[in-house]
VOPAGU-2260 file (C-alpha; in pm, 1 decimal, decimal comma):
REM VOPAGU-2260
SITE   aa  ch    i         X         Y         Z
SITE  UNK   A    0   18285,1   20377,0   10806,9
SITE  UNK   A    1   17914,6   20339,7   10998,8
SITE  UNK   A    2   17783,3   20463,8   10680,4
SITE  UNK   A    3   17950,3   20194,1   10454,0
SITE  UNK   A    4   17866,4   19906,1   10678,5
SITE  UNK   A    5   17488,7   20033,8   10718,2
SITE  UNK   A    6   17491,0   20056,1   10286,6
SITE  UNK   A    7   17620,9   19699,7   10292,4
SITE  UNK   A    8   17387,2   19536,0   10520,9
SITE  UNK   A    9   17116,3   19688,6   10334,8
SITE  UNK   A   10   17259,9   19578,3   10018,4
SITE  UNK   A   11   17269,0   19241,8   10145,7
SITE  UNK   A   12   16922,6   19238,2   10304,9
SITE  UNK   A   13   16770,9   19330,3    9963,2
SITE  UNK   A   14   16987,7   19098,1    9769,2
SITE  UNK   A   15   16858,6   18828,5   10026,7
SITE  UNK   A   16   16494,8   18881,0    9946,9
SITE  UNK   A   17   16513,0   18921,5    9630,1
SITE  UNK   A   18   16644,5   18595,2    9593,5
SITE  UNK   A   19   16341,6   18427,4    9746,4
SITE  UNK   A   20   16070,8   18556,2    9524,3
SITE  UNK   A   21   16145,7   18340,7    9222,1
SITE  UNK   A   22   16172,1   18045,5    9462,7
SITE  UNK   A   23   15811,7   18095,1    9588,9
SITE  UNK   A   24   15701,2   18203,2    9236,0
SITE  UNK   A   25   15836,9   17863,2    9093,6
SITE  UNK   A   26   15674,3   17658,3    9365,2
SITE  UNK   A   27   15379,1   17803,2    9296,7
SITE  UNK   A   28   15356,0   17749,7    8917,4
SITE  UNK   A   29   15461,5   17411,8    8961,9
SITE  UNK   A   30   15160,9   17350,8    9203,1
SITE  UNK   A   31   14925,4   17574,8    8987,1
SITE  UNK   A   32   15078,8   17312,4    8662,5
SITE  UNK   A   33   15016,3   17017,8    8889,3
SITE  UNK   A   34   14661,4   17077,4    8966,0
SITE  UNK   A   35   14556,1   17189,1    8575,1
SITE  UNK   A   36   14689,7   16877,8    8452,9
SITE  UNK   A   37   14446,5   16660,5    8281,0
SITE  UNK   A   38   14551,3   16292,8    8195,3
SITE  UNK   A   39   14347,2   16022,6    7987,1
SITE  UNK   A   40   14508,6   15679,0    7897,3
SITE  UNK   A   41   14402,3   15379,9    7831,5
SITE  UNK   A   42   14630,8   15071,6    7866,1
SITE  UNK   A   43   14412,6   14856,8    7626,8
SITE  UNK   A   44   14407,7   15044,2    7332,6
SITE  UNK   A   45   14808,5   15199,8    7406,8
SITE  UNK   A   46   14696,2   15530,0    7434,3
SITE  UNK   A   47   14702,2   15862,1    7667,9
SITE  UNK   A   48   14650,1   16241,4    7639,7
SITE  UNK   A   49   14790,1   16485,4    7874,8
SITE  UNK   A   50   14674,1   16818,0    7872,2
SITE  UNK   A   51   14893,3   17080,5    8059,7
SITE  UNK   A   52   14710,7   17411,1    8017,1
SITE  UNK   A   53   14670,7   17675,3    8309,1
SITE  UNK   A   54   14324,6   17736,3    8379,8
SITE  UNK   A   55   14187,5   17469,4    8194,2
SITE  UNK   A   56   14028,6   17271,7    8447,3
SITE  UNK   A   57   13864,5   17610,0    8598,3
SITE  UNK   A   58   13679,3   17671,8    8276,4
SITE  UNK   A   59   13585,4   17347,5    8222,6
SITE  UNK   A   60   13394,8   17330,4    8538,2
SITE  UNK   A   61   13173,7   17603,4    8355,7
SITE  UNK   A   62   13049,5   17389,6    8059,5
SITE  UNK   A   63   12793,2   17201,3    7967,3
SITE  UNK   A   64   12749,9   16862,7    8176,4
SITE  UNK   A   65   12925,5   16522,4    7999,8
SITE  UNK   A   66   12608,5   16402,1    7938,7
SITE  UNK   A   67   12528,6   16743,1    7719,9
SITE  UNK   A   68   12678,2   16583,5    7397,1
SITE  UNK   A   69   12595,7   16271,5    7183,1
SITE  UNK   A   70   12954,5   16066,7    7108,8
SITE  UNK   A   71   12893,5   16044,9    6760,0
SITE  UNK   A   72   12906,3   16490,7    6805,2
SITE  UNK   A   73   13230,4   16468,2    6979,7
SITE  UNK   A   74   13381,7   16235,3    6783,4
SITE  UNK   A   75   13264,4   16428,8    6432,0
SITE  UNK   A   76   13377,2   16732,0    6579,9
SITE  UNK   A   77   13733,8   16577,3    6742,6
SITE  UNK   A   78   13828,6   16450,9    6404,0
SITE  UNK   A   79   13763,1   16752,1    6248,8
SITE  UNK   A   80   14005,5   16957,9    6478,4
SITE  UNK   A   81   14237,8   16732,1    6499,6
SITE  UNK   A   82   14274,2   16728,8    6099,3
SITE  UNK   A   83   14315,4   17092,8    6131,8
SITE  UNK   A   84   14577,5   17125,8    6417,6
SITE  UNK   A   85   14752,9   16835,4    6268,3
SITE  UNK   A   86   14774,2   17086,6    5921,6
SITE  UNK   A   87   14877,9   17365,7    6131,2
SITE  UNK   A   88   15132,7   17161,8    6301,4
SITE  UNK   A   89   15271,9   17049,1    5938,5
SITE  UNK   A   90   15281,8   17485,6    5842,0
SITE  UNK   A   91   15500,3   17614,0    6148,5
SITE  UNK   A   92   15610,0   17932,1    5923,0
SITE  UNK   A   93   15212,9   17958,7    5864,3
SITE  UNK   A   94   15105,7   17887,3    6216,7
SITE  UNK   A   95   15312,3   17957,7    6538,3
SITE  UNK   A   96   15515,0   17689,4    6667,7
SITE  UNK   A   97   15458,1   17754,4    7021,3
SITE  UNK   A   98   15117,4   17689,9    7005,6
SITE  UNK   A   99   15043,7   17358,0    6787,6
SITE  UNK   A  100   15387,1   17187,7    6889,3
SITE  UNK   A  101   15269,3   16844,9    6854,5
SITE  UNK   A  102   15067,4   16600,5    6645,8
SITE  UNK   A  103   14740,3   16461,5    6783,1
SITE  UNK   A  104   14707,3   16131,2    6684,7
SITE  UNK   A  105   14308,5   16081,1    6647,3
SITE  UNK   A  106   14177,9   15823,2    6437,3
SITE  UNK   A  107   13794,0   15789,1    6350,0
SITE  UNK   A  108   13812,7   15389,0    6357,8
SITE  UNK   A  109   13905,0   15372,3    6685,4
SITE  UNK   A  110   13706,6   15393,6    6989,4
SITE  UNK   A  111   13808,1   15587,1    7263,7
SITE  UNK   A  112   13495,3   15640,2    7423,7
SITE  UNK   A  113   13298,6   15910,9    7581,1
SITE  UNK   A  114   13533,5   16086,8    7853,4
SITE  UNK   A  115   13786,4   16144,9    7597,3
SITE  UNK   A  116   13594,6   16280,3    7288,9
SITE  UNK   A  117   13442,8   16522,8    7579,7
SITE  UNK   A  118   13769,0   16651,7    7722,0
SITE  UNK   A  119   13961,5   16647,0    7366,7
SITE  UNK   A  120   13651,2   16863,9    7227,6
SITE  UNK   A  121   13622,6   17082,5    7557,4
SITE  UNK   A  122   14004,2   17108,3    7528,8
SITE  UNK   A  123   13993,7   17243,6    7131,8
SITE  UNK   A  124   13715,9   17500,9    7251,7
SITE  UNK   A  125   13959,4   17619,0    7533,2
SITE  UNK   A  126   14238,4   17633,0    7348,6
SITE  UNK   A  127   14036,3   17807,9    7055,4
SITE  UNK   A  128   13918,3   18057,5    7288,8
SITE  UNK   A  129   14184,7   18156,2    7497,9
SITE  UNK   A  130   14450,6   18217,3    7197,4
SITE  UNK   A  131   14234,2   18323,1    6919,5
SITE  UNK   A  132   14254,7   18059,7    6730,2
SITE  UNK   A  133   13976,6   17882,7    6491,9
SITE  UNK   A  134   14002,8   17535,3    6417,3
């Protein structure tokens, strides 16, 4: 009987724990998600990206300064990937579906001004170099 009850309690003390982990582990992620989110909008022009990618502020803070790039460079170069993701997006039994879920709605005749084109470009290099991916 002493034997039983000590085999329960320690059957309960690990199911306890174990229970916690993926509590902590959540809170966590949702911080980590949280602090890696990157959102541009723009009332006046109707528009916003949000970019939700782990790590992506971390390896931004390693590139070249804003000031690095002409617009008319991150605008040439924004159009370009986003032609190209927007294909890949239109293939999903060419391209996997988990990674270009959604359009991106980028058009050359409007003006969305220097802090975008920089962190849309920065975020097509990221993305390019963290799955393996060229755009």
């Amino acid at each position: 009987m002493k034997n039983l009850l000590l085999a329960l309690a320690v059957i309960l003390v690990i199911c306890c724990c174990s229970q916690t982990k993926p509590l902590v582990a959540k809170r966590i992620s949702e911080a980590a998600i949280e602090k890696d989110t990157v959102r541009i909008a723009n009332d006046s022009l109707e528009y916003e990206i949000i970019i939700i990618e782990p790590g992506f502020n971390a390896w931004l803070a390693t590139q070249k300064p804003r000031s690095y790039y002409s617009l008319q460079y991150l605008e040439n170069h924004n159009q370009r990937f986003a032609t190209q993701w927007n294909n890949r997006v239109a293939q999903p039994y060419s391209y996997d579906p988990s990674l270009y879920e959604m359009r991106i709605d980028y058009f050359s005749s409007i003006h969305y001004g220097y802090e975008v084109n920089y962190l849309l470009y920065h975020y097509f290099m990221y993305f390019q170099s963290r799955y393996k991916q060229r755009l």
